[in-house]
N, C-alpha and C positions, 0 to 999 in steps of 0.2 A: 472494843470488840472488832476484831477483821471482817472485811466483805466475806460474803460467801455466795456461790451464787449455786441455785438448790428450783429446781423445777423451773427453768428456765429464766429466774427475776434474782437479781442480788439481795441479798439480804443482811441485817445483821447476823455476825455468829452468836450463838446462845451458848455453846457449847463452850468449855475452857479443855482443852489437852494437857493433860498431865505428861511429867517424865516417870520413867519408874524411880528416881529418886525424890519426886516431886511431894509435899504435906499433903492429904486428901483435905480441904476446904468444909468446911461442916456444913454447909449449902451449894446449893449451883449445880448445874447437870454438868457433868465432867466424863471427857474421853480418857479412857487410862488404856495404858500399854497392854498387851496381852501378858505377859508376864504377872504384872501386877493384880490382873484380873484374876489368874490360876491360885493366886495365892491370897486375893482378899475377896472372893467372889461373894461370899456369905452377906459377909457387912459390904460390899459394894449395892447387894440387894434389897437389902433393908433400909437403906438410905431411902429420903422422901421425894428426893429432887432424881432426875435421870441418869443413866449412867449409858455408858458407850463404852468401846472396846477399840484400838487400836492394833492393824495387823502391821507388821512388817515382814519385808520379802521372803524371809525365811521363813517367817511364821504357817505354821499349816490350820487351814479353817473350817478342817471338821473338827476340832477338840471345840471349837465354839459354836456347833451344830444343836447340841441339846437346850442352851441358851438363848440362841437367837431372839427366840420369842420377845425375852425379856428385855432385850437392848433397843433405845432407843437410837444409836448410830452404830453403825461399822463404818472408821475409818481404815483406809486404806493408802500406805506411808509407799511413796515414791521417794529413791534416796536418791537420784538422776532420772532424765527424761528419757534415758535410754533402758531403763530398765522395766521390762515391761511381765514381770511376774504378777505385777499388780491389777493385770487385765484378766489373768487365769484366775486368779484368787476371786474378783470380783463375780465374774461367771458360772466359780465353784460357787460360791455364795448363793447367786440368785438360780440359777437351774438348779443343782443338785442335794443343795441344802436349803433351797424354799424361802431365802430371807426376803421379806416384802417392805423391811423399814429401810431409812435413810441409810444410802451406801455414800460416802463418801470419799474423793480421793485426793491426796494432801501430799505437800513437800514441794517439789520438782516438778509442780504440774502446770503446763504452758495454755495458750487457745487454742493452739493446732491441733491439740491433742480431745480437746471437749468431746469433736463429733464420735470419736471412737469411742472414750473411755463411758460415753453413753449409751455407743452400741452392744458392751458388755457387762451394763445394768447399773452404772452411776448415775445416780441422779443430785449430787451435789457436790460440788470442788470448789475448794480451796485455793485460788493460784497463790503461784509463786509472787513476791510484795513485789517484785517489779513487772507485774503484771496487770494492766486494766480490767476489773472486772467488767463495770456498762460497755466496753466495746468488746468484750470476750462471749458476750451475751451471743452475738451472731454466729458463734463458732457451731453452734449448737444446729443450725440450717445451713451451713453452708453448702451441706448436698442436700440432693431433693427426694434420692433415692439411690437404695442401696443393692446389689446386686446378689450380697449375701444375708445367710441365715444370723437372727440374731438374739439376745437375750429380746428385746424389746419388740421384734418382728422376726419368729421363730422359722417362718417359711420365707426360702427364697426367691427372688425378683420371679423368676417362671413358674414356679408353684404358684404366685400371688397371680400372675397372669390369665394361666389356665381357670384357673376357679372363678375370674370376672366372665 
């Protein structure tokens, strides 16, 4: 199982990621592609073990709006470090579709990138294998404070001000 590091501590992964050509495994909580999901949603539900949902960039994440509830992860696939649709999606997610479970973000995801992809409602990543999880852990305070509005601290630095 890969590190993962998921509320600030690494952990083992529990989850296994499917491909969409991937056998579904008769046990085991399994992340499946969105694809796969639109087309096996029924018996992905009925399964006993958890299931998750994988978004990729293109992927749009209101069709997985009515669902939410039911997933136990949303990943969210980084195909480069440069591609940053994966912060809008996340953000879709937790403001506008209300998702409260594990958002995770996978592929191309570096340490430098933690403190952000936090501040747009991740709270578990994957890095990339050449990546140290235990010293990626700091990435997550490297600032002390943010000057904007955010999924996790919805009013910014001067609003927070004013009101002390």
């Amino acid at each position: 199982m890969a590190n993962l590091i998921k509320n600030g501590r690494v952990l083992a992964d529990r989850w296994h990621a499917l491909d969409a050509s991937g056998a579904l495994p008769a046990s085991g909580d399994v992340v499946v592609p969105l694809v796969v999901w639109l087309a096996e949603r029924d018996a992905l539900l009925a399964r006993e073990s958890g299931v998750g949902v994988m978004l990729l960039p293109n992927d749009e994440p209101a069709v997985l709006a009515p669902d939410l509830a039911r997933l136990g992860v949303v990943s969210v696939h980084f195909p480069t470090f440069t591609d940053g649709r994966g912060y809008s999606t996340a953000r879709l997610l937790r403001e506008r579709y209300g998702y409260r479970g594990e958002l995770r973000a996978v592929g191309d995801v570096l340490r430098d990138q933690l403190f952000y992809l936090s501040r747009v409602g991740f709270d578990a990543f994957a890095l990339r294998d050449d990546q140290d999880a235990e010293s990626a852990v700091a990435a997550l305070s490297d600032f002390s404070e943010a000057y904007q509005a955010s999924v996790e601290r919805p009013q910014p630095l001067f609003r927070r001000r004013i009101a002390h």
